[in-house]
TORTIMI-771491 format. One record per residue (C-alpha): residue number from 1; x, y, z; residue in three letters; chain. Coordinates in Angstrom, 2 decimals, padded with zeros to 5 digits. Last residue first. Example, Ala and Ser with C-alpha at 12.3 -4.5 7.8 and 13.67 -1.06 7.14 Angstrom:
2
<r 2; <013.67; -001.06; 007.14>; 'SER'; 'A'>,
<r 1; <012.30; -004.50; 007.80>; 'ALA'; 'A'>,
//
This chain:
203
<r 203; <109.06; 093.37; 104.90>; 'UNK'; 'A'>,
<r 202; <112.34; 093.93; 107.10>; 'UNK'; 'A'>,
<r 201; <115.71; 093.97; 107.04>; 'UNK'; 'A'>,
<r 200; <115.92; 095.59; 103.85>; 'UNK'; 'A'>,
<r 199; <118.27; 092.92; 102.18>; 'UNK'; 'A'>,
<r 198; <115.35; 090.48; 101.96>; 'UNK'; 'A'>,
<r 197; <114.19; 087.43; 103.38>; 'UNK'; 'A'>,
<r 196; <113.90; 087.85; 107.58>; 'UNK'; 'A'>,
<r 195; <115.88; 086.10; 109.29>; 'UNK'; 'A'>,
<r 194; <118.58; 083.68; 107.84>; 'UNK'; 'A'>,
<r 193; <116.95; 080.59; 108.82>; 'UNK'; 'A'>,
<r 192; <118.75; 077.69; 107.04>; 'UNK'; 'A'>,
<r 191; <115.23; 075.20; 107.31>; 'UNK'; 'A'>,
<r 190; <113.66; 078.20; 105.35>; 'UNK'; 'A'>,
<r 189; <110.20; 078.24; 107.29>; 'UNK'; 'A'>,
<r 188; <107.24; 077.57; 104.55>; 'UNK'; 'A'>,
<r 187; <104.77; 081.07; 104.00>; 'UNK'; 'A'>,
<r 186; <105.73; 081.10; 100.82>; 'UNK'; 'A'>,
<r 185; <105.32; 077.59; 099.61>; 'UNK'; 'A'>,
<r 184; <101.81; 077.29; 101.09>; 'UNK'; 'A'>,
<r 183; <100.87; 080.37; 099.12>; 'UNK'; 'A'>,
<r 182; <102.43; 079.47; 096.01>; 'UNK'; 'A'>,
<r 181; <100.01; 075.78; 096.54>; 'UNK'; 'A'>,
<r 180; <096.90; 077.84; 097.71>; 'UNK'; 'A'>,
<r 179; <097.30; 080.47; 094.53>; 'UNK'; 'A'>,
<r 178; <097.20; 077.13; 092.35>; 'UNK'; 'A'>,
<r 177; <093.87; 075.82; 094.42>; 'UNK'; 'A'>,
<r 176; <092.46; 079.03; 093.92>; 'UNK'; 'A'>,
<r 175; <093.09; 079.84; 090.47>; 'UNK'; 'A'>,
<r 174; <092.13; 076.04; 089.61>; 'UNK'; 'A'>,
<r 173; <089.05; 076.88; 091.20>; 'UNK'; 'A'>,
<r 172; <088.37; 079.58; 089.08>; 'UNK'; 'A'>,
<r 171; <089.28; 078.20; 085.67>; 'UNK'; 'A'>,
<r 170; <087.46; 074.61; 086.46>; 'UNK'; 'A'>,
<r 169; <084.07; 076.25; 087.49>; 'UNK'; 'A'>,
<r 168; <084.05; 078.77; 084.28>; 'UNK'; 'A'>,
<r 167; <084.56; 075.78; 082.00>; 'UNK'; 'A'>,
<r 166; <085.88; 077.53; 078.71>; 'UNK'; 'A'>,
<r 165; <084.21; 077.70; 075.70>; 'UNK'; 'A'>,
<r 164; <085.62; 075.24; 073.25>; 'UNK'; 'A'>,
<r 163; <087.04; 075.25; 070.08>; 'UNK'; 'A'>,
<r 162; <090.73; 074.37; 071.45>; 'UNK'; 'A'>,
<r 161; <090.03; 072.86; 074.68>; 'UNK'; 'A'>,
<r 160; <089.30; 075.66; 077.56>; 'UNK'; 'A'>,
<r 159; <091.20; 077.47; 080.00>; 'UNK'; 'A'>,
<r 158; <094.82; 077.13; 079.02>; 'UNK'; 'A'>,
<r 157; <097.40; 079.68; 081.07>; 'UNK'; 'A'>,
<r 156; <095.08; 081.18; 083.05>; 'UNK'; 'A'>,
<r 155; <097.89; 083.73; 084.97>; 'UNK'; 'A'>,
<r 154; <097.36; 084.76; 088.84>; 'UNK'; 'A'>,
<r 153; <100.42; 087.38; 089.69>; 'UNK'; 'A'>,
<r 152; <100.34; 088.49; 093.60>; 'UNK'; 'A'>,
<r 151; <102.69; 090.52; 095.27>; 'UNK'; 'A'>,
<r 150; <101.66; 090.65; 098.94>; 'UNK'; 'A'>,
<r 149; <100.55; 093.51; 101.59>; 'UNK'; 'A'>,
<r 148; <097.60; 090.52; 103.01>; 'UNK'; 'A'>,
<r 147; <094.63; 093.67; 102.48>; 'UNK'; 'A'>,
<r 146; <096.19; 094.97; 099.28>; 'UNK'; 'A'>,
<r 145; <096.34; 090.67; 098.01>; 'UNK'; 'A'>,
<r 144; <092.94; 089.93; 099.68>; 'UNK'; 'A'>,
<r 143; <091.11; 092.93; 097.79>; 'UNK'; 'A'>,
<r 142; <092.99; 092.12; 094.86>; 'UNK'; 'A'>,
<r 141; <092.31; 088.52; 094.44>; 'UNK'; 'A'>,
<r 140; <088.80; 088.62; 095.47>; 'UNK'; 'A'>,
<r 139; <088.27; 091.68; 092.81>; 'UNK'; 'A'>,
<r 138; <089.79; 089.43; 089.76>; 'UNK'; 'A'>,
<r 137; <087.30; 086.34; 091.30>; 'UNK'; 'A'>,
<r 136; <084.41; 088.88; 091.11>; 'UNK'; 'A'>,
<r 135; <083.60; 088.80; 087.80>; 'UNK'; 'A'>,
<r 134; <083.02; 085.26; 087.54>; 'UNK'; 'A'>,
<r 133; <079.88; 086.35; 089.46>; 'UNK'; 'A'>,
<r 132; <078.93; 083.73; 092.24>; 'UNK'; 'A'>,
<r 131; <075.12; 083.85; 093.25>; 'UNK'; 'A'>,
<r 130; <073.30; 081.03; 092.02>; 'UNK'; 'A'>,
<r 129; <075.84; 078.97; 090.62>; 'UNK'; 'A'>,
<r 128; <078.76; 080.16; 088.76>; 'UNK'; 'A'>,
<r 127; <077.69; 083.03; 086.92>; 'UNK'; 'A'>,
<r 126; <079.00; 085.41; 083.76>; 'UNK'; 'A'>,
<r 125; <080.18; 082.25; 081.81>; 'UNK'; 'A'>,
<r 124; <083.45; 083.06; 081.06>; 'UNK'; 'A'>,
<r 123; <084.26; 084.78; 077.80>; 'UNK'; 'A'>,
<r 122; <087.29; 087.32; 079.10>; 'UNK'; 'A'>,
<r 121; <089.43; 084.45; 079.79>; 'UNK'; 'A'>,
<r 120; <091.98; 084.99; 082.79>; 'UNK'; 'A'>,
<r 119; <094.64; 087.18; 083.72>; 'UNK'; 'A'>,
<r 118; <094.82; 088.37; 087.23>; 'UNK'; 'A'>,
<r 117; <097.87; 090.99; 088.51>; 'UNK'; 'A'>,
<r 116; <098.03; 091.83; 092.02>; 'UNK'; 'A'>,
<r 115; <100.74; 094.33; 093.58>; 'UNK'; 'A'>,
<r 114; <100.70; 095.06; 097.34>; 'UNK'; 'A'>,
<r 113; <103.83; 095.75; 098.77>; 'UNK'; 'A'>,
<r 112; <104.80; 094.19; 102.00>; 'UNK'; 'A'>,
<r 111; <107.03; 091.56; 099.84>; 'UNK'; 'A'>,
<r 110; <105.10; 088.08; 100.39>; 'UNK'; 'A'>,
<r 109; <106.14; 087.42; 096.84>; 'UNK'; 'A'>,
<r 108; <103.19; 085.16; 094.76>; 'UNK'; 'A'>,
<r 107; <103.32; 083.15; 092.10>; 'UNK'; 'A'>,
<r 106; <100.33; 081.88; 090.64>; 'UNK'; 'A'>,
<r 105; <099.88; 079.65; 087.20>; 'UNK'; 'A'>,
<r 104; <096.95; 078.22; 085.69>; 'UNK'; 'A'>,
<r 103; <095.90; 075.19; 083.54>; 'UNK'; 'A'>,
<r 102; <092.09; 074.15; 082.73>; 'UNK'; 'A'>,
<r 101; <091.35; 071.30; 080.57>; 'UNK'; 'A'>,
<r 100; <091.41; 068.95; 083.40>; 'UNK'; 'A'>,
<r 99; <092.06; 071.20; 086.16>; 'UNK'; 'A'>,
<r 98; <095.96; 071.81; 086.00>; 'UNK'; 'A'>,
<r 97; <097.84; 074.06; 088.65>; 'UNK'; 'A'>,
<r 96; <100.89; 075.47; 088.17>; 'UNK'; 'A'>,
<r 95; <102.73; 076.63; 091.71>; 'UNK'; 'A'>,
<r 94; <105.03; 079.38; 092.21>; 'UNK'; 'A'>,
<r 93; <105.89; 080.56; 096.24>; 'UNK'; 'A'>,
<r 92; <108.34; 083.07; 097.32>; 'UNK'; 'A'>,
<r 91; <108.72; 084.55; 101.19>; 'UNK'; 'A'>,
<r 90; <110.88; 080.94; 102.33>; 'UNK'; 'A'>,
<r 89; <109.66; 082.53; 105.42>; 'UNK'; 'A'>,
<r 88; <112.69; 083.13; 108.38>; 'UNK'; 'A'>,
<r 87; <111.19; 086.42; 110.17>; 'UNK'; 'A'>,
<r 86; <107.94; 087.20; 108.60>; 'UNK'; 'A'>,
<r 85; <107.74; 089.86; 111.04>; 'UNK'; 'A'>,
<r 84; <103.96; 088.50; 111.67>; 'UNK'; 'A'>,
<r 83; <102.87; 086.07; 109.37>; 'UNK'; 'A'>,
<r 82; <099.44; 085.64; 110.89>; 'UNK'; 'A'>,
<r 81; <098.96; 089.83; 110.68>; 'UNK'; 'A'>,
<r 80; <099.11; 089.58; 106.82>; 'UNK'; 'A'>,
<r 79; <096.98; 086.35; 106.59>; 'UNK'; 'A'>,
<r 78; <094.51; 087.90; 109.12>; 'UNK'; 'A'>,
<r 77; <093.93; 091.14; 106.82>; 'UNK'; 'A'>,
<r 76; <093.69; 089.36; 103.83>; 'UNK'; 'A'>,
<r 75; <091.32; 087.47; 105.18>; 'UNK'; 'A'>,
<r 74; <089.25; 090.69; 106.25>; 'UNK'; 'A'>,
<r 73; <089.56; 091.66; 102.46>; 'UNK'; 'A'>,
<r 72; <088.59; 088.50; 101.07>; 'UNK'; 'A'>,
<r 71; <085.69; 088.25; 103.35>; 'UNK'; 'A'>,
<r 70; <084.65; 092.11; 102.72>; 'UNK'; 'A'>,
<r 69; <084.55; 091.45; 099.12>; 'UNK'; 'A'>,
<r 68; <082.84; 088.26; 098.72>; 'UNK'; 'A'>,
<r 67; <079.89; 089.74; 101.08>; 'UNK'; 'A'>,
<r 66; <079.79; 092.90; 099.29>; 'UNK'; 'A'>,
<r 65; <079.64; 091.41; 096.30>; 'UNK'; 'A'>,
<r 64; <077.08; 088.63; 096.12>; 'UNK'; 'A'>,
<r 63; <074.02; 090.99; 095.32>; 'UNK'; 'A'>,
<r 62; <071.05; 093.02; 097.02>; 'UNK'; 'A'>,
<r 61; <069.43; 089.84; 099.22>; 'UNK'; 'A'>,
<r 60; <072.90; 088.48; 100.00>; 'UNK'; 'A'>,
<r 59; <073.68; 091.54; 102.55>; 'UNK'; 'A'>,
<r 58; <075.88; 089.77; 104.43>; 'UNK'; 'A'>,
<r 57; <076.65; 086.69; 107.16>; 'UNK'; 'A'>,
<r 56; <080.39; 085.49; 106.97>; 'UNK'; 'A'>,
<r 55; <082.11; 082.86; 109.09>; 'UNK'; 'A'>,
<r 54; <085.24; 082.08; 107.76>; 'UNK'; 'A'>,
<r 53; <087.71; 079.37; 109.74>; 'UNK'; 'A'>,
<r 52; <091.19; 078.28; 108.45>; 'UNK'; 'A'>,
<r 51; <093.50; 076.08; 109.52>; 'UNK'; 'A'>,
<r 50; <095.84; 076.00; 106.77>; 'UNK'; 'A'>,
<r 49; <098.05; 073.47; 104.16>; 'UNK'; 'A'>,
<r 48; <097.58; 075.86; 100.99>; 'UNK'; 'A'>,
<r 47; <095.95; 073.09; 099.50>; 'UNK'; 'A'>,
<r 46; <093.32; 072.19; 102.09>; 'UNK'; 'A'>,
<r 45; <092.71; 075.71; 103.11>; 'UNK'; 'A'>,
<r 44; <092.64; 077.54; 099.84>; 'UNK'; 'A'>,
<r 43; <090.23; 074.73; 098.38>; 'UNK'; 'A'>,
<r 42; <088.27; 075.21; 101.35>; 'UNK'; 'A'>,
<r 41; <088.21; 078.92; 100.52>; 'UNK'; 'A'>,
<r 40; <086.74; 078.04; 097.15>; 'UNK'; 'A'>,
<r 39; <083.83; 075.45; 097.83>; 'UNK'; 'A'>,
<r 38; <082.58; 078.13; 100.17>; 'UNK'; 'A'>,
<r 37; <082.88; 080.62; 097.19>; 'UNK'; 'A'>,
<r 36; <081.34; 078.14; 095.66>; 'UNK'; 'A'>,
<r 35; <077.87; 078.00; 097.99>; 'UNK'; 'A'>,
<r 34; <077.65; 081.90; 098.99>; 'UNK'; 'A'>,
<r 33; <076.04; 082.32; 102.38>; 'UNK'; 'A'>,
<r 32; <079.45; 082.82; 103.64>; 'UNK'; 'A'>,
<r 31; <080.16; 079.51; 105.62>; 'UNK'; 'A'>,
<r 30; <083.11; 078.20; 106.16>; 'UNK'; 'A'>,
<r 29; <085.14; 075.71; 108.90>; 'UNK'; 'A'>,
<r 28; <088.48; 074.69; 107.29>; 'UNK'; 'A'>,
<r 27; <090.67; 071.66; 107.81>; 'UNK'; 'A'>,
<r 26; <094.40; 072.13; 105.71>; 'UNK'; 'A'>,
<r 25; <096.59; 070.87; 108.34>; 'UNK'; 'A'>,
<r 24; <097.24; 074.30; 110.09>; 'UNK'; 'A'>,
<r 23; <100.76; 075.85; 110.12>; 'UNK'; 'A'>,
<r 22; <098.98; 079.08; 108.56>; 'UNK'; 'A'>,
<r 21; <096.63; 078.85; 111.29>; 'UNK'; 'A'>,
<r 20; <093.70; 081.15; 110.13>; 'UNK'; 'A'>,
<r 19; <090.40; 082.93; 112.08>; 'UNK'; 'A'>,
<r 18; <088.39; 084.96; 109.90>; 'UNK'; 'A'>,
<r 17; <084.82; 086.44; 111.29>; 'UNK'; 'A'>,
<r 16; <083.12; 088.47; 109.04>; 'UNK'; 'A'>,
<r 15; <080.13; 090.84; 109.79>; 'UNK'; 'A'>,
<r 14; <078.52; 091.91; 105.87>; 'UNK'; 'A'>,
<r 13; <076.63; 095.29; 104.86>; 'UNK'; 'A'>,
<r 12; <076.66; 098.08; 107.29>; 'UNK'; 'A'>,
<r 11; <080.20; 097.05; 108.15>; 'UNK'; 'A'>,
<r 10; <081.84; 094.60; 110.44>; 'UNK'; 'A'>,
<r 9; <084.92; 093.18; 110.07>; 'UNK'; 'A'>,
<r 8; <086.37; 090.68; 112.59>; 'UNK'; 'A'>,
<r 7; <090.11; 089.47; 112.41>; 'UNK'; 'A'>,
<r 6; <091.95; 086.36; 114.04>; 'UNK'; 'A'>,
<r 5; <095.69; 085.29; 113.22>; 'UNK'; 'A'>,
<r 4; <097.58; 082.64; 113.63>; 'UNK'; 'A'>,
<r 3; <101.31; 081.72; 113.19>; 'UNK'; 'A'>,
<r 2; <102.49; 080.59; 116.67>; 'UNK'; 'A'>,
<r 1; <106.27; 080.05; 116.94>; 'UNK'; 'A'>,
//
């Protein structure tokens, strides 16, 4: 059974390529113009155990967001069609994910409804980098989660030391690497089979 999935989006303001293996071995091929959001997706690649390739050029002279958006949402779009019937998944994934002082938790139901909940620190540095607005990790989440058709809950459960401001750098990535691991779970074939994971016959 191949699991892989290739999607191009092209608007007046970004061209994405996504290509993802989601039996892969965690090697990733990115480039989005936007240096941690790079850092990012190969974080979701090598912990979430996928091939994955992301080639996005956009319109980086106005502002970061169109170009985050439209990747998350044309990745969301591969992930969904990657998993096909979703005939045999294990279809739940949890992981909790520490950065240092950081700590989140992800679970995720590959249910064909999209629901995404993100809870995180409202007093996070409004930049990471250059051009990455902690604002925009919330909209990453749900623009891949409606685009993939997946329940998605993303809780910070500790972002900074008591006292201290929290490390915008460790909070994010620890949502991605944590949303890589429930991910990775999901997506694993049940060794018993059973077709497809829910009493509907179909998801």
């Amino acid at each position: 059974m191949t699991r892989t999935a290739r999607v191009e989006r092209t608007t007046g303001e970004t061209k994405v390529l996504v290509e993802i293996d989601l039996d892969g071995t965690g090697g990733a091929d990115v480039a989005t113009g936007v240096g941690f959001f790079d850092h990012m997706l190969n974080q979701l690649a090598k912990h979430g155990g996928f091939g994955l390739v992301v080639h996005t050029v956009g319109d980086l002279d106005i502002d970061a967001h169109h170009t985050l958006e439209d990747t998350a949402i044309a990745l969301g779009q591969a992930f969904a069609a990657a998993l096909g019937d979703k005939a045999g998944i294990q279809r739940f994934g949890d992981a909790v994910v520490p950065l240092d002082e950081a700590l989140v938790q992800a679970v995720v139901d590959l249910s064909g409804r999209a629901y995404v909940v993100h809870d995180e620190p409202v007093d996070l540095a409004p930049m990471i980098g250059p051009q990455y607005p902690t604002s925009m990790t919330r909209h990453i989440w749900e623009s891949f989660g409606n685009n993939a058709k997946l329940t998605l809950h993303v809780n910070v459960l500790r972002g900074a030391r008591p006292g201290q401001r929290a490390d915008a750098h460790h909070v994010v990535e620890a949502q991605f690497k944590a949303v890589a691991r429930a991910l990775r779970q999901a997506v694993t074939v049940d060794p018993r089979g059973g077709g497809v994971p829910s009493t509907k016959g179909l998801l």
